[in-house]
Residue, then its C-alpha position, 0 to 999 in steps of 0.5 A: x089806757x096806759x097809752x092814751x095816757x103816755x100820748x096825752x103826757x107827750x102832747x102836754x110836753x109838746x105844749x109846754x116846750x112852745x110855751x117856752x119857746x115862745x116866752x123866751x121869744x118875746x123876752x128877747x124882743x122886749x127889749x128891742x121893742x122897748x128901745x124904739x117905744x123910748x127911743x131917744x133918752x140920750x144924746x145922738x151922733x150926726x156925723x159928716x165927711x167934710x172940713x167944719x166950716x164948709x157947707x157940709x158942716x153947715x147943714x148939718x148944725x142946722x139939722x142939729x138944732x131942728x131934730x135937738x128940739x124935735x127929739x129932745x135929746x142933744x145931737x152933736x156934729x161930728x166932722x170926720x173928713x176924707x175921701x169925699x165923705x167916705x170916711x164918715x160913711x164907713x163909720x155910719x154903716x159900721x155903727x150899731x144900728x141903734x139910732x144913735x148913730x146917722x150920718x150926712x151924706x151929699x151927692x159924692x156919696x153916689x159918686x164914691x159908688x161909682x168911682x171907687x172900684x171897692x168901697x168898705x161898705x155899700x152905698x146903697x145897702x149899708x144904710x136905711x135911707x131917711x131922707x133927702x133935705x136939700x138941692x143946690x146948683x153949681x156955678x160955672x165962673x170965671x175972673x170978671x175980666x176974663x175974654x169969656x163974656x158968656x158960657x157960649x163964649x168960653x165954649x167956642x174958645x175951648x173949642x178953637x183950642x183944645x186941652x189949652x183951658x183948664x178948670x178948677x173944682x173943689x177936688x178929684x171926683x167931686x160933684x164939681x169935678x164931674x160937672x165940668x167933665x159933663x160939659x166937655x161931654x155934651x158941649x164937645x169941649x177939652x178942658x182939662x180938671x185942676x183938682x183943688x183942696x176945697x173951694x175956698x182955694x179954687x176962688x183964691x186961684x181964680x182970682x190969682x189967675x192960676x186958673x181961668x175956669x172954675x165950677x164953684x159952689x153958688x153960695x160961695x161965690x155970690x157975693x163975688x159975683x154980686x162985687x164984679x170980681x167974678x163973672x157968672x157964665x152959668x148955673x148946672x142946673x136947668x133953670x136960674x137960682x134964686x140966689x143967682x138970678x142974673x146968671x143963666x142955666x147951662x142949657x139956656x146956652x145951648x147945651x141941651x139936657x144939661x143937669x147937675x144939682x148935688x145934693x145932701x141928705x140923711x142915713x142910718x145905719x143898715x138894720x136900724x129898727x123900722x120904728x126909730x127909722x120912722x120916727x127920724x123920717x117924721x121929725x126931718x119932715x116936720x123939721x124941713x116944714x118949719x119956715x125957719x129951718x127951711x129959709x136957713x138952709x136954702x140960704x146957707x146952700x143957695x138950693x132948695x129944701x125938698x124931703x123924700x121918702x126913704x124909698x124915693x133917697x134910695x132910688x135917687x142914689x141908685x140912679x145917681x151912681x148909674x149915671x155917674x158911672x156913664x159920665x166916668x166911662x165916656x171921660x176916660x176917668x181912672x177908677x181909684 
């Protein structure tokens, strides 16, 4: 009898130690699950690595006002420049993964994972992809009275000379950087890149003549384009703009399978409760819908407003940095 009663007394403790546990589980929890249930009920950081004023800096004040008015909380821009976005992707992934925190991110981040032989943080797995917004060309170009008429004429003539033609980009490892390093891989030309500080200074040198070339962004030089002052000899991506509609594709050309659109997108930081990461992927939806912001970004980037998944970012960016890491090994590119 004594011990049927000592084995019910221990089955009894039993019990009332999992009840505990089990307490204590869920009042750790609540918390966590009550943040996601109010989230959000104060202001929230959308951070960004490049200059204010340039297209990064753009994007991401439209993006502010669309989720300001969706989440009903104010999202402030912060521009943190340097080393092609970096920078401002480190302090993302280092964030707490509150929500509070995310980031702007463009096709340099997918090149940073494959130039840099060591970053501070991961590319991939230091984020919760939220989604892409947007897709834009590139403008191949030179002074309206350079000899180049067309693409295929500065082709041949960077053929008949060799390392003789240079061309300008916004700087080392930028989107712009590797479109021209791709064309002289599959057009078999030598030019050689002049790294700039942006690319306000790469059109102030063209039309100064210290450089005959440049890959530039559309938006920024369609009204020169549209004045005469620059000749358009091509797009990077495989068909013509809308803001661009006179000036060909590359591959229109000749140059086969020719491709290069950069593009912007938005992150959280790595852990962010899966509930905020579902409630930002539906308000950049819902926002990237909206005719107005649609019509404001395509016009702000000359591209094109096209949303993802989370999973589909995190397999673009994944591709991205392959096939970067292709064009820096065939171009001989030293890894900083």
């Amino acid at each position: 009898m004594a011990r049927s009663l000592n084995v019910l007394r221990g089955r009894w403790f039993a019990l009332r130690c999992c009840i505990v546990a089990a307490s204590l589980s869920f009042t750790c929890l609540a918390p966590s699950v009550a943040g996601a249930q109010t989230y959000p009920n104060r202001s929230i950081r959308l951070l960004h690595g490049f200059a204010a004023g340039g297209a990064a800096d753009t994007m991401a004040r439209i993006v502010s006002d669309g989720l300001s008015k969706r989440l009903g909380q104010p999202v402030i821009v912060e521009a943190k420049p340097g080393a092609g976005g970096n920078l401002a992707a480190d302090a993302v992934a280092k964030s707490a993964p509150d929500g509070y925190t995310i980031g702007l991110v463009t096709g340099a981040h997918a090149i940073s994972g494959a130039l840099y032989k060591q970053l501070a943080y991961s590319p991939i797995d230091s984020f919760e992809m939220l989604s892409t917004m947007v897709y834009y060309a590139l403008v191949i170009a030179v002074r309206a009275d350079h000899q180049a008429k067309t693409l295929a004429d500065l082709i041949a003539m960077a053929k008949a000379k060799p390392d003789a033609l240079s061309y300008g980009s916004v700087g080392f490892g930028s989107t712009h950087h590797l479109a021209g390093e791709l064309l002289n891989i599959t057009a078999g030309t030598k030019m050689v890149h002049v790294p700039y500080r942006g690319d306000s200074l790469t059109v102030t040198s063209l039309l100064a003549g210290d450089v005959p070339v440049i890959v530039g962004t559309t938006v920024l030089l369609a009204s020169q384009i549209e004045g005469g002052a620059i000749r358009g000899l091509a797009v990077t991506s495989p068909a013509r703009t809308k803001l661009l509609p006179n000036v060909p594709s590359v591959q229109e050309a000749g140059v086969k399978d020719f491709d290069v659109r950069t593009w912007a997108g938005l992150v959280a930081p790595k852990g962010t409760p899966p509930e905020i990461v579902k409630r930002l992927h539906a308000e950049i939806q819902s926002m990237l819908a909206d005719p107005a912001t649609k019509t404001t970004l395509e016009t702000a980037t000359g591209g094109e407003v096209r949303g993802s998944t989370p999973e589909e970012m995190r397999a673009l960016i994944s591709a991205e940095i392959g096939r970067w890491t292709k064009v820096i090994n065939d171009a001989g590119i030293p890894r900083i």
